[in-house]
C-alpha positions as CSV (number, residue, x, y, z in Angstrom):
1,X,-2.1,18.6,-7.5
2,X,-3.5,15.1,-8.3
3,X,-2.8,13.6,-11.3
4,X,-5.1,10.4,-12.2
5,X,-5.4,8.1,-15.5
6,X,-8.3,5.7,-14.6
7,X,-8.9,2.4,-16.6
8,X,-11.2,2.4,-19.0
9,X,-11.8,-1.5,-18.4
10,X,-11.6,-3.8,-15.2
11,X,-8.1,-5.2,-16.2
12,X,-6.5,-2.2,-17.1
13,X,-3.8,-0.3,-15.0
14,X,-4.8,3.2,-13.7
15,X,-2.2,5.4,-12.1
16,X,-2.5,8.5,-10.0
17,X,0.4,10.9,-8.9
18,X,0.8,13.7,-6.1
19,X,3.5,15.1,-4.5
20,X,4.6,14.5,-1.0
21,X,2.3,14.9,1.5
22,X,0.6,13.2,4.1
23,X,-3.0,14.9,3.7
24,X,-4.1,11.4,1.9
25,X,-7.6,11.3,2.3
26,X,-8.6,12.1,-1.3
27,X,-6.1,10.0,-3.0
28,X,-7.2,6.9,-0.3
29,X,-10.3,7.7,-1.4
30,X,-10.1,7.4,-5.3
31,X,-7.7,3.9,-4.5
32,X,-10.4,2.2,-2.9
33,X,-13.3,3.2,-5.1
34,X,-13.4,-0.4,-6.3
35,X,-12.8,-2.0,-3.3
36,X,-16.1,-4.1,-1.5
37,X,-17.0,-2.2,1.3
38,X,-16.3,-4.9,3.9
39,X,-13.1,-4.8,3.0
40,X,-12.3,-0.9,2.6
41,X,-11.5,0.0,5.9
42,X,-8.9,-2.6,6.3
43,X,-7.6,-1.9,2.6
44,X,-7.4,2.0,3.9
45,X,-5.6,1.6,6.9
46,X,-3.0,-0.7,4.6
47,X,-2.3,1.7,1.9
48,X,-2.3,4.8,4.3
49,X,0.5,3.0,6.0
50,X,2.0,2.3,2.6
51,X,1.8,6.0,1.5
52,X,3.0,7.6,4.4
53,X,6.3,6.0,4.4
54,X,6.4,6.4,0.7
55,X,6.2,10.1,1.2
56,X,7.6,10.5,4.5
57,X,10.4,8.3,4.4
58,X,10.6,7.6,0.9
59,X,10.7,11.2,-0.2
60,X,11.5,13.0,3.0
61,X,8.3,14.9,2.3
62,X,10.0,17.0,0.0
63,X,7.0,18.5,-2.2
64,X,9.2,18.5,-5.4
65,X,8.9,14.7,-5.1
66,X,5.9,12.5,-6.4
67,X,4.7,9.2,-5.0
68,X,3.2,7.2,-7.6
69,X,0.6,5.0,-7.6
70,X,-0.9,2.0,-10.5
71,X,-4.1,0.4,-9.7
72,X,-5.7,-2.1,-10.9
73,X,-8.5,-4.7,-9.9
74,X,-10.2,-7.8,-10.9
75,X,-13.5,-10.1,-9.7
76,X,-11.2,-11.2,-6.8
77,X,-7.8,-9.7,-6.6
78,X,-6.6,-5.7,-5.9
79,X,-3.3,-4.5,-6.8
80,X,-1.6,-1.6,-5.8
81,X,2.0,-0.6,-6.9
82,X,3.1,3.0,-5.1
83,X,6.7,3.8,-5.9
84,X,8.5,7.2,-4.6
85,X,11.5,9.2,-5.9
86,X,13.4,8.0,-2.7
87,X,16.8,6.0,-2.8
88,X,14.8,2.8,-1.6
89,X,14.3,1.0,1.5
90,X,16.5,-1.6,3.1
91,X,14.9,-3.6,5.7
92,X,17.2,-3.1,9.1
93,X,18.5,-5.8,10.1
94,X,17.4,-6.5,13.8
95,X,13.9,-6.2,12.4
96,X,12.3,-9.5,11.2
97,X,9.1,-9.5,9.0
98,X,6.0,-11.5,10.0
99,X,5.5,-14.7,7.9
100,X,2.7,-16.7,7.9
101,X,3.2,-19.1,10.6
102,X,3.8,-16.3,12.9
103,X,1.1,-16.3,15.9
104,X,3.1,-13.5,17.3
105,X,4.9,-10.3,16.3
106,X,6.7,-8.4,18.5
107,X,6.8,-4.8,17.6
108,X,10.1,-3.0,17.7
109,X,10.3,0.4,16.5
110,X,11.0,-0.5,13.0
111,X,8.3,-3.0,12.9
112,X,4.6,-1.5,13.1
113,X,3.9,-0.4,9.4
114,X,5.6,-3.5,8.3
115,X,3.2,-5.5,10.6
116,X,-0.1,-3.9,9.1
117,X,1.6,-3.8,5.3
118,X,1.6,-7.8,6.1
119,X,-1.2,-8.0,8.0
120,X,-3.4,-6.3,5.9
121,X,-2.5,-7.2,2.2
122,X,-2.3,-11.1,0.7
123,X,1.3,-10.3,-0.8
124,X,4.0,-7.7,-0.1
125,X,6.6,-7.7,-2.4
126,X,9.2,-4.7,-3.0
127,X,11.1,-4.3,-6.5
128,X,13.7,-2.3,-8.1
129,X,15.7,-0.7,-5.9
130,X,13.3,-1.1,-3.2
131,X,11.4,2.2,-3.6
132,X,8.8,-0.1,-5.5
133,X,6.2,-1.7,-3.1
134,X,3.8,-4.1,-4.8
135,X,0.7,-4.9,-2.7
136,X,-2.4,-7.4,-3.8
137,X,-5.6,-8.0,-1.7
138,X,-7.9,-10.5,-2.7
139,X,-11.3,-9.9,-1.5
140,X,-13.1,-12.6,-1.8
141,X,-11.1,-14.6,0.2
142,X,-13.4,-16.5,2.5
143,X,-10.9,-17.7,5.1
144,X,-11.0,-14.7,7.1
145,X,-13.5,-11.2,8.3
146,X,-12.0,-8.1,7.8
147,X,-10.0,-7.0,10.4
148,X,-11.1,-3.6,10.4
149,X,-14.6,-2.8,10.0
């Protein structure tokens, strides 16, 4: 079962809860309601990525556990804040995570979903005990296309 609060205005937090799974296409699909459309099948691939380790890794897809998700979104910026019932994530370390001045990211197997989480969102950020991701895109950002159309 879904649970969703939505805002009742533009800079108001929404947040939406379901239980472990990986059959995300309904809660992807209330996140990016708000989202321009140029910029909602890169947005989707991003927070798919996010989900899926916050329920698969996270929460060892144990259905007992929630991932949790607060939205919100103004004129230019989306935010996104998904947090699981996990212990947290610790980045290993003989990955390294992509900065900006990187041309080139070699992908170990550790490193893909950290690649698109960077790739696709303007900040990545993780809090608490690291089973708190933050994630912002700011669409109207007229440096770059969409990578994903």
């Amino acid at each position: 079962m879904i649970a969703i609060s939505t805002p009742l205005a533009s800079h108001q937090w929404g947040r939406l809860s379901f239980p472990s799974t990986l059959y995300l296409r309904p809660i992807l699909d209330l996140l990016l309601v708000k989202v321009p459309r140029q910029w909602q099948s890169e947005v989707r691939l991003g927070l798919q990525e996010a989900l899926v380790n916050a329920a698969k890794h996270g929460n060892q897809l144990d259905p007992q556990k929630a991932v949790s998700v607060s939205f919100s979104a103004t004129a230019d910026c989306h935010w996104w804040i998904i947090t699981d019932q996990g212990t947290g994530f610790r980045i290993p370390q003989h990955c390294c995570l992509p900065t900006e001045t990187d041309l080139i990211y070699e992908m170990g197997e550790c490193g893909r979903g950290l690649y698109i989480l960077y790739q696709v969102f303007d900040e990545v950020r993780w809090v608490e005990h690291r089973n708190e991701l933050h994630l912002c895109k700011r669409v109207k950002r007229w440096t770059r296309i969409p990578l994903v159309r």
